[in-house]
C-alpha positions as CSV (number, residue, x, y, z in Angstrom):
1,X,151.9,-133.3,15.8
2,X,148.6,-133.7,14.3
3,X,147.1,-131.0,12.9
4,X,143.7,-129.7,14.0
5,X,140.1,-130.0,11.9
6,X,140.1,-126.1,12.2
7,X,144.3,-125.6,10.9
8,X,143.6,-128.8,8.1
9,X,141.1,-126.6,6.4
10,X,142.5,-124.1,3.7
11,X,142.5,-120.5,5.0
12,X,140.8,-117.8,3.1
13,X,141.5,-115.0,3.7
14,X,140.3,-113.2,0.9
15,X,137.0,-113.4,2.6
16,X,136.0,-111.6,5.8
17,X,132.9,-113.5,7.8
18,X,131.9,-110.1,10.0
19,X,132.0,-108.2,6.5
20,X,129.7,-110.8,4.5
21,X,127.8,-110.8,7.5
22,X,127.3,-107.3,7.8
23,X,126.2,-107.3,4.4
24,X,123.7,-109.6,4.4
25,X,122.2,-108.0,7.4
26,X,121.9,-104.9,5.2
27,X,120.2,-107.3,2.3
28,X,117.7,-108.6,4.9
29,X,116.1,-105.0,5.5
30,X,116.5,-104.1,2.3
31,X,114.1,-106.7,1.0
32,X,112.0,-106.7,4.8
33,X,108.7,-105.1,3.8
34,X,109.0,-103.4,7.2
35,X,111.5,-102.8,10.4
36,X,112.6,-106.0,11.9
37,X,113.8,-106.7,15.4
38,X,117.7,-107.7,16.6
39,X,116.1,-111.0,17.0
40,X,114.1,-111.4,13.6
41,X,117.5,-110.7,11.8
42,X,119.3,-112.9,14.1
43,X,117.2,-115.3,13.0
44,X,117.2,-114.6,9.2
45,X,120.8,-114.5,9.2
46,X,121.5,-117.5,11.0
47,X,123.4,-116.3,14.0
48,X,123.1,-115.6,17.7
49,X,121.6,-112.5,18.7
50,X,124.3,-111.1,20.0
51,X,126.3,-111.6,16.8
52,X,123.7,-109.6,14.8
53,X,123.2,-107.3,18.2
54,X,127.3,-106.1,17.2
55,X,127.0,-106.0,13.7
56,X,124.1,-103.8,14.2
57,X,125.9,-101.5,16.5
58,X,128.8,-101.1,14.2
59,X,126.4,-100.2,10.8
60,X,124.5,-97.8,13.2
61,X,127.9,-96.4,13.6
62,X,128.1,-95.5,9.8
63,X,124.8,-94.2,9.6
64,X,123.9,-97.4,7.5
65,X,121.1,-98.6,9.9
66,X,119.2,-96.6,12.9
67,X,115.9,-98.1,14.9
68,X,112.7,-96.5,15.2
69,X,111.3,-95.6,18.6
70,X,110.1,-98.9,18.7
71,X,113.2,-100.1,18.8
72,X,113.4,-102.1,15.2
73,X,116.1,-101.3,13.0
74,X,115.3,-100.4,9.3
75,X,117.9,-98.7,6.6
76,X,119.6,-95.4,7.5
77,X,119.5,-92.6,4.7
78,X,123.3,-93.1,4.9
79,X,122.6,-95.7,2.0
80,X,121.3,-93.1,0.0
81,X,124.6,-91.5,-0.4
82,X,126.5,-94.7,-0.7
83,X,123.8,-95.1,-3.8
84,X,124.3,-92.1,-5.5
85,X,128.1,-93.1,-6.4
86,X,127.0,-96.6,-8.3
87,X,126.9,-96.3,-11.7
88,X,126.5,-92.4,-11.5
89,X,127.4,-91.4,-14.5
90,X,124.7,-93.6,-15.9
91,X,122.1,-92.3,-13.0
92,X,122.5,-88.3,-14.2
93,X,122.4,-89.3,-18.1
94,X,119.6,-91.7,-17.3
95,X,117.1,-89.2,-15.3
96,X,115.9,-86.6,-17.6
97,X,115.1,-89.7,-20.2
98,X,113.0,-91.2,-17.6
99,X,111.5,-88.8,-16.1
100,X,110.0,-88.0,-20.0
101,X,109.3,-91.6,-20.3
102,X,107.9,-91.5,-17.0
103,X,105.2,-89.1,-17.5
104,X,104.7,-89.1,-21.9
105,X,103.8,-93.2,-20.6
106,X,102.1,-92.5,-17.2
107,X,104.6,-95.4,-16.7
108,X,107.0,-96.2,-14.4
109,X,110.4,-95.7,-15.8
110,X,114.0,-97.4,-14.9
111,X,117.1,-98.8,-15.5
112,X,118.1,-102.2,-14.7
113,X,121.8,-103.3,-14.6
114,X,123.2,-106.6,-14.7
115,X,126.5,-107.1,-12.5
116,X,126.8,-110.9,-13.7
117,X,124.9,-112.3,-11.4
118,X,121.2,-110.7,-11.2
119,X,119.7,-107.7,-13.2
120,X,119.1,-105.0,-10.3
121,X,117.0,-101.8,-11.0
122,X,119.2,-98.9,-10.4
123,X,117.3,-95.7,-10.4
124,X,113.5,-95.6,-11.1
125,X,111.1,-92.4,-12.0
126,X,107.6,-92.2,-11.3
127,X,104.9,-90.6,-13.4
128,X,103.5,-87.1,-12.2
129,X,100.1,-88.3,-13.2
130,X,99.2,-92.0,-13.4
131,X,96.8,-94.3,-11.7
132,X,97.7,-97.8,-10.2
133,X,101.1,-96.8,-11.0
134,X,103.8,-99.9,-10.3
135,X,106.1,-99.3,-8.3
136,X,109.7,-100.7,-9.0
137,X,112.0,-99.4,-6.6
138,X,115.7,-99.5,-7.1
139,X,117.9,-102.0,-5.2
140,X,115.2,-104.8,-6.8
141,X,116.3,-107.9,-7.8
142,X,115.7,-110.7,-10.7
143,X,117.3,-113.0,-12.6
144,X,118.6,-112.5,-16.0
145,X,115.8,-115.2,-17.6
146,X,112.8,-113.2,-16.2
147,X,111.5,-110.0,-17.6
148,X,112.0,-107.6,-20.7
149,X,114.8,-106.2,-18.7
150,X,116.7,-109.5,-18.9
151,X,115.9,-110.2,-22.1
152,X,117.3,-107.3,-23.7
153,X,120.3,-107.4,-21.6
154,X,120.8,-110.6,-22.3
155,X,120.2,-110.1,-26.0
156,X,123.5,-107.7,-26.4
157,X,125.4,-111.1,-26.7
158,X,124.8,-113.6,-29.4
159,X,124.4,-117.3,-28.3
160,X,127.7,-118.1,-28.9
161,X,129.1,-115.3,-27.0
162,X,126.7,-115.9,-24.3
163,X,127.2,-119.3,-23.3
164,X,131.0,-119.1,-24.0
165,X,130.5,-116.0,-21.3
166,X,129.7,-118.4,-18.5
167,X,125.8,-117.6,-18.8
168,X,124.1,-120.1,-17.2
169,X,120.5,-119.5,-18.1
170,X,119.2,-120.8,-21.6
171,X,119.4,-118.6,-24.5
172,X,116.1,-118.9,-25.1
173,X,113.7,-118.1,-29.0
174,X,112.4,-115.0,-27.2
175,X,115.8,-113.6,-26.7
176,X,116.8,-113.8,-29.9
177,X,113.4,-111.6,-31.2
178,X,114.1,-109.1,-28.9
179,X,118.1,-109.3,-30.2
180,X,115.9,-108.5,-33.8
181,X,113.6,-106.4,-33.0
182,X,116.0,-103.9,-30.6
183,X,113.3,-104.3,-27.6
184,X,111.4,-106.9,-25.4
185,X,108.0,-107.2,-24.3
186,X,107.1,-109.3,-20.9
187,X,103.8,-110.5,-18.7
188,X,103.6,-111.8,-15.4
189,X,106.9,-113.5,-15.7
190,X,109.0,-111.6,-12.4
191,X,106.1,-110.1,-10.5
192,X,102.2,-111.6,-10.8
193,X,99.7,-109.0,-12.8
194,X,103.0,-106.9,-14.1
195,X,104.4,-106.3,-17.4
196,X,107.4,-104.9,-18.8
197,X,109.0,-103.5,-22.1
198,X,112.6,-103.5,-22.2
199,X,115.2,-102.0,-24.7
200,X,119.0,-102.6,-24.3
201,X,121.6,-100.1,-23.4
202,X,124.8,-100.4,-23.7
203,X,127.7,-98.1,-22.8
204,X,131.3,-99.3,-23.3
205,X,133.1,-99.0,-19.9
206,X,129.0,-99.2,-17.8
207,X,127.7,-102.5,-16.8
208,X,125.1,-103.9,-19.4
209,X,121.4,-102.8,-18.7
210,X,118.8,-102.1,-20.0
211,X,115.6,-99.0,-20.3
212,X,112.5,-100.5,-19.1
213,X,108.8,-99.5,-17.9
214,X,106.2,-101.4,-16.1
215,X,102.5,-101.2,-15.9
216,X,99.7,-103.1,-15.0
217,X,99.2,-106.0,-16.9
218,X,95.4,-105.6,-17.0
219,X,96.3,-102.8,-19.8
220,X,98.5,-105.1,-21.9
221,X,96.1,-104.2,-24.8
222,X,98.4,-101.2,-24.6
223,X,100.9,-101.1,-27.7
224,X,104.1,-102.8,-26.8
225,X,106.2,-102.6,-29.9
226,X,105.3,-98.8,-29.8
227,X,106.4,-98.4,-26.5
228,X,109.6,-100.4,-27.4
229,X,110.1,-98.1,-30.0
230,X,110.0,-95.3,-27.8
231,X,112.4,-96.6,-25.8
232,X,115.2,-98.1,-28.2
233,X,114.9,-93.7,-28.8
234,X,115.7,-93.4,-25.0
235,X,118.2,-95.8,-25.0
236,X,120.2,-94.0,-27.9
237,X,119.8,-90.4,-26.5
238,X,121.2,-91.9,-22.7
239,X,124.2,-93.1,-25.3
240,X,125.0,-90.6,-26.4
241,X,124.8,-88.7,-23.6
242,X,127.6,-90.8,-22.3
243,X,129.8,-90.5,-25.0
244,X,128.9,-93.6,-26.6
């Protein structure tokens, strides 16, 4: 008997489609600058409404999602405590170096990880005091070649050891400063008008990241290598709090 289109194709079932959905409905409102209705994410995600009408249902179950009286759904604050668990040994040494950084710079202050894929900001502090602050929340995302944060991050590896990592962006001259100089500088290059100083941190056993701030790019007569400085200092005390 012939087999069937659907029996001929190799199962995986290492893969879950309701899961992956799920989680990309939770990516969708995570990056939504506001609440979204069952129908905008059915639409963002590619499925019928009542697909993303069940998922919905089953993340509002575990506090993940929840609507406003409106009826749009937005993120639950039972992310929050999934949050706190990721990389936490690196949020509670990170913290009280920020939150210095934070308001000595009248700069935001953060952390970017790298998981292999995308550098993602995992805990951010703002200044006390501090006009036009930027705002960098965590949970955003960039790629590795954009940024100080990626620079740095992508400067704990040589250029042999990079691409014979798998690393698919270009090793490029400014990477190998910052590998020299223990910090990088950035402008403009992951949001419009923003800047960023980077140094790398690296904790054995902790996914590679980096100590960053951002500020307005307007002030980038501001001195950079200065501020690197500073934070190559922040980078060794969070190290050392971790026991590297």
């Amino acid at each position: 008997m012939p087999k069937t289109a659907e029996a001929a194709k190799p199962a995986d079932s290492a893969h879950s489609q309701t899961l992956s959905r799920g989680i990309r409905l939770l990516e969708i409102l995570a990056e939504a600058p506001g609440p979204m209705t069952i129908a905008e994410l059915a639409e963002s995600m590619g499925v019928h409404r009542s697909i993303a009408y069940r998922i919905l249902r089953t993340l509002e179950d575990h506090r993940l999602v929840m609507r406003d009286e409106s009826g749009r759904v937005l993120t639950a604050p039972g992310l929050a405590a999934l949050a706190r668990s990721v990389q936490r040994d690196l949020q509670t040494a990170a913290l009280p170096e920020l939150t210095v950084l934070a308001n000595e710079l009248s700069m935001s202050a953060l952390v970017v990880v790298w998981d292999t894929r995308e550098c993602i900001t995992l805990v951010t502090v703002e200044p006390r005091e501090g006009h036009a602050t930027v705002l960098q929340r965590p949970g955003t995302r960039h790629p590795i070649g954009r940024g100080a944060p990626g620079i740095v991050i992508q400067s704990t590896y040589t250029e042999e050891e990079w691409y014979a990592s798998g690393g698919e962006e270009d090793y490029r001259p400014v990477v190998e400063k910052a590998r020299r100089a223990g910090f990088a500088t950035s402008h403009d290059e992951v949001i419009p008008g923003v800047s960023s100083v980077a140094a790398p941190l690296v904790v054995p056993g902790q996914l590679r990241a980096a100590v960053a701030v951002v500020y307005a790019s307007a002030a980038s007569s501001l001195d950079g290598a200065g501020i690197g400085r500073r934070l190559v200092e922040a980078a060794s005390a969070i190290e050392r709090a971790l026991g590297a």
